[in-house]
C-alpha positions as CSV (number, residue, x, y, z in Angstrom):
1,X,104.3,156.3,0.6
2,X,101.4,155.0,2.6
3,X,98.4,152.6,1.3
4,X,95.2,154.1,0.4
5,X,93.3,152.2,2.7
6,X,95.8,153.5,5.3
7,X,95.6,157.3,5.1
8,X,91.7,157.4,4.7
9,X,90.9,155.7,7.5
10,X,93.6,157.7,9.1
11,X,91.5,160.8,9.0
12,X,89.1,159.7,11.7
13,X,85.9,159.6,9.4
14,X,85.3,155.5,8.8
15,X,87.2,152.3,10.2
16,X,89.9,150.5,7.7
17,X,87.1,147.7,7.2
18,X,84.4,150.3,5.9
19,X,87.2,152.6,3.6
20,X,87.9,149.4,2.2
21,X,84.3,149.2,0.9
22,X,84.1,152.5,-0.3
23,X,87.3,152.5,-2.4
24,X,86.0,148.9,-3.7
25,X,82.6,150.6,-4.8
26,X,84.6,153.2,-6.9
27,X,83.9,156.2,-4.7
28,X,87.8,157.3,-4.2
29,X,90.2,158.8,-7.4
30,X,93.8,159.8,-6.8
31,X,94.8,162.5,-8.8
32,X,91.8,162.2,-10.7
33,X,91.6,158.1,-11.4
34,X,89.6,155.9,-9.8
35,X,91.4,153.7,-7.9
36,X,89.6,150.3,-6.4
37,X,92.8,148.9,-4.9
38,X,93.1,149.3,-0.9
39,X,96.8,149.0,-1.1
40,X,97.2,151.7,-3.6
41,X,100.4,153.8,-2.2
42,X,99.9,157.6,-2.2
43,X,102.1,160.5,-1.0
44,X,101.8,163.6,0.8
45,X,101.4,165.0,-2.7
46,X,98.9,163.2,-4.3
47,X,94.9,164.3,-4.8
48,X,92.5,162.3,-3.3
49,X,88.7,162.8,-4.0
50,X,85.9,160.9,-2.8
51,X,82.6,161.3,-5.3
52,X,84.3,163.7,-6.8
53,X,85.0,166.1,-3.6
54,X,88.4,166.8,-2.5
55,X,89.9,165.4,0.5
56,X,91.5,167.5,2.5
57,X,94.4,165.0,4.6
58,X,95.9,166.2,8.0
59,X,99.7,165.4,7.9
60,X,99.7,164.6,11.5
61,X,97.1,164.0,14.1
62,X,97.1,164.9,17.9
63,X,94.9,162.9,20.1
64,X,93.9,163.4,23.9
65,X,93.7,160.1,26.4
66,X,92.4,160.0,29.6
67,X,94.8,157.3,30.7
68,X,94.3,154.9,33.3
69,X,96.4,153.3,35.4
70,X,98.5,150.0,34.6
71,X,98.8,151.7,31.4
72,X,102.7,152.2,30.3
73,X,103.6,155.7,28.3
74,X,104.6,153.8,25.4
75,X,104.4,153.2,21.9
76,X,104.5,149.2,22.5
77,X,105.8,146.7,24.7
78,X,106.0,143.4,24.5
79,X,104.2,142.6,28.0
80,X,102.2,145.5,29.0
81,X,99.5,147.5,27.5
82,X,100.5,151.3,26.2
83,X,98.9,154.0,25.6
84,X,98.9,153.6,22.0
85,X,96.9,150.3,22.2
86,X,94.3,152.4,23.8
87,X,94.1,154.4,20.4
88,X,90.8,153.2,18.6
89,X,91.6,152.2,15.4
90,X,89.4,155.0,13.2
91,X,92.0,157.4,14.7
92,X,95.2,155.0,14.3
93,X,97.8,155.7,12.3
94,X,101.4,154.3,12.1
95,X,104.3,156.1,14.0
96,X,102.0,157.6,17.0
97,X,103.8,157.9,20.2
98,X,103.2,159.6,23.6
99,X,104.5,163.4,23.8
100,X,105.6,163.3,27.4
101,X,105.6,160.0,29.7
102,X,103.0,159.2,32.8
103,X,103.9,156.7,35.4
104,X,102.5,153.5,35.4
105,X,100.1,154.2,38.1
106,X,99.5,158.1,37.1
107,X,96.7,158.8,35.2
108,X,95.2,161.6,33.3
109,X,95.9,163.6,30.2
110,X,98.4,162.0,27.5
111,X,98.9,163.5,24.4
112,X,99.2,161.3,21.7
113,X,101.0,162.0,18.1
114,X,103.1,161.7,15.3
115,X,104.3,165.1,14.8
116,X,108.2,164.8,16.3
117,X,108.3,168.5,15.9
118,X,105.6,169.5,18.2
119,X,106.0,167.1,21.0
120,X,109.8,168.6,20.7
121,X,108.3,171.8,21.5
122,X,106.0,171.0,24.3
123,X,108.5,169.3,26.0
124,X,111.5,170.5,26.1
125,X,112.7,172.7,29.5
126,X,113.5,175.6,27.5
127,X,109.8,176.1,25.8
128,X,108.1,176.5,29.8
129,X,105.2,174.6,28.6
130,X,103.2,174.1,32.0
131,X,101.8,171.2,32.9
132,X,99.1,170.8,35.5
133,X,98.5,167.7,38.0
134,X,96.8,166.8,41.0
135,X,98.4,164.9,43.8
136,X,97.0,163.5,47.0
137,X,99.4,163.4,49.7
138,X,100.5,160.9,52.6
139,X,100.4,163.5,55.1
140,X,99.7,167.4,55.6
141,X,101.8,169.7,53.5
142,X,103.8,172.1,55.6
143,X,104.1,175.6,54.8
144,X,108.4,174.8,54.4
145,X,107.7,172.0,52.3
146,X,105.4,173.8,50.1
147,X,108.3,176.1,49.5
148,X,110.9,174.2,49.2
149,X,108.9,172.6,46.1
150,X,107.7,176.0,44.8
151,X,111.6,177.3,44.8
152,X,113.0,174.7,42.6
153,X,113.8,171.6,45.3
154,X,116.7,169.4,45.2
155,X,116.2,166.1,43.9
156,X,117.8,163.1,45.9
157,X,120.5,162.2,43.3
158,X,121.3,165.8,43.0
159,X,119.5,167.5,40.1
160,X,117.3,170.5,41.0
161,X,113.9,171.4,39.6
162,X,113.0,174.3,38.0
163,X,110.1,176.2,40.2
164,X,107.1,175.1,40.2
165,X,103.6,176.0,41.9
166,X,101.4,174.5,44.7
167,X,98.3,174.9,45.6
168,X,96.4,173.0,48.7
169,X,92.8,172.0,47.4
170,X,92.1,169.2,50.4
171,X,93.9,169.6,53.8
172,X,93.3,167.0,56.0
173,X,95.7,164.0,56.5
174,X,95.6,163.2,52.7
175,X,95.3,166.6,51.3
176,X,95.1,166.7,47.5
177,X,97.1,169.8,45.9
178,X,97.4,171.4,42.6
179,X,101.2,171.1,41.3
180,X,102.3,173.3,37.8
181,X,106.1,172.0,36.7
182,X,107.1,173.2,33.2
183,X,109.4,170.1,33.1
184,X,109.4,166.2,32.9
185,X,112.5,164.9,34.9
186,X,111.5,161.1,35.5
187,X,109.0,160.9,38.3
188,X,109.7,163.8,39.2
189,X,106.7,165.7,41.0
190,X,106.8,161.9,43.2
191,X,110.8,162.7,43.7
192,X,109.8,166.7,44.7
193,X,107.5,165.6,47.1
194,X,109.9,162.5,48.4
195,X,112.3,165.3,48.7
196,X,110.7,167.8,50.7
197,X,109.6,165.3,53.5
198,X,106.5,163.7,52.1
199,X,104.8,161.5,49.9
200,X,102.4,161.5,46.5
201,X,100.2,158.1,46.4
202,X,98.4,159.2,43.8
203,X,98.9,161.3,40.8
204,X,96.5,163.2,37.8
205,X,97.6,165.3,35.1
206,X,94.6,167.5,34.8
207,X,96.1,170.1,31.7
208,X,99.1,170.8,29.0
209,X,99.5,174.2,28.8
210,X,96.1,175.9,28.6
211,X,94.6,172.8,27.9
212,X,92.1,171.1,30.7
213,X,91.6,167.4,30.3
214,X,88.4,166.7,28.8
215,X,86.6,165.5,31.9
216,X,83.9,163.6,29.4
217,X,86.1,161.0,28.1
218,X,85.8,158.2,30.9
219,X,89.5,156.3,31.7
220,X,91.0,155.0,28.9
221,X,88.8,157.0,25.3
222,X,90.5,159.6,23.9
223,X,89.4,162.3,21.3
224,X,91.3,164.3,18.2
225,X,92.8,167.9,19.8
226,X,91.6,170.6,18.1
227,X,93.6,173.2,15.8
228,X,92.3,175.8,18.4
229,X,92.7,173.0,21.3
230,X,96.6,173.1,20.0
231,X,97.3,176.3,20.3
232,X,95.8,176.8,23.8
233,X,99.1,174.0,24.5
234,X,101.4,176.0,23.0
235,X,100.6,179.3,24.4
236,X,100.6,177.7,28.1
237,X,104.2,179.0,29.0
238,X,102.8,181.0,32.6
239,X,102.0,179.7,35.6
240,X,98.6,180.0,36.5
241,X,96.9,181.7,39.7
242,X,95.0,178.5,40.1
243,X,91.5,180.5,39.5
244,X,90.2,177.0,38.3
């Protein structure tokens, strides 16, 4: 059961402050009453109309942040800010959580939700969901290190990575590459690098499975995802020819 107040302004349309205005005016029934009480409790089964319209309300919501960096992958902490904070509050709800972590200092696409089910199938190992970053580099990447990552490199501690794929977009002395993993070990593209011989000092995720980062929200906004925009996740399980 959630309050009334709650699960309207849950759906992205007005703040908590203005739904509690409308339902004070009269405007909102649930199953076919008025109700002028903001802390009326509803449930998933309940009908809620607003002047006399159906609502139609989304069980879950999936949101897309541009994160920044000093920004921790979390739902709260008790000394940093998260990336939930970040949420604005016509799109809050309770229970969100990042699906998938970023470094503290990695920015870039972050999904955002409060559907346990999907985030289980994005992430796990077994699914191949891709995801897509950019990296600039301490120093030129060699044609051996660039295959020892693509292969499936051996971690430092041991574990060893799944394949992946590399592209150089920059060479130079800092080049920046294109890396695909379809896996989230702990700082792990950082470790793959480490590993090979050189070092990432900075770190984008640009895409989640056929899903680009919406290069219009600026550091820090994010934006609902799409039914269509979901799908285009889900259906991201091949590595890309890096045509973008």
């Amino acid at each position: 059961m959630e309050r009334l107040d709650k699960i309207l302004a849950s759906q992205g349309t007005s703040s908590r402050k203005d739904v509690k205005e409308i339902i004070k005016s009269g405007r909102v029934a649930v199953n076919g009453k008025t109700v002028r009480d903001s802390s009326f409790k509803i449930s998933e089964n309940d009908t809620v109309s607003l002047d006399g319209k159906e609502l139609i309300l989304k069980k879950h919501i999936y949101l897309m942040l541009n994160k920044p960096a000093g920004v921790v992958s979390a739902s709260d902490s008790k000394s940093e800010k998260t990336v939930v904070d970040l949420v604005p509050e016509k799109l809050f709800r309770s229970g969100l959580f990042p699906a998938g972590r970023l470094d503290k200092d990695t920015v870039g696409f972050v999904l955002i939700t409060d559907d346990g089910d999907f985030a289980h199938r994005i992430l796990s190992p077994k699914n191949h969901i891709v995801k897509t970053y950019e990296a600039r580099l301490d120093r030129p990447l060699s044609k051996e290190q660039l295959e020892l990552i693509q292969n499936g490199i051996m971690l430092s501690d041991g574990t060893v990575c799944l394949e992946s794929r590399v592209k150089i977009l920059e060479n130079g002395d800092n080049p920046l590459v294109k890396i695909q993993i379809c896996e989230g070990k702990y700082h792990q593209i950082k470790r793959m690098f480490a590993a090979a011989g050189n070092k990432v000092i900075s770190l984008k995720r640009t895409k989640m499975g056929n899903l680009n980062l919406d290069e219009s929200l600026k550091p820090g906004e994010c934006r609902e995802i799409t039914p269509e925009e979901l799908l285009k996740i889900e259906l991201g399980k091949i590595f890309s020819d890096f045509e973008q």
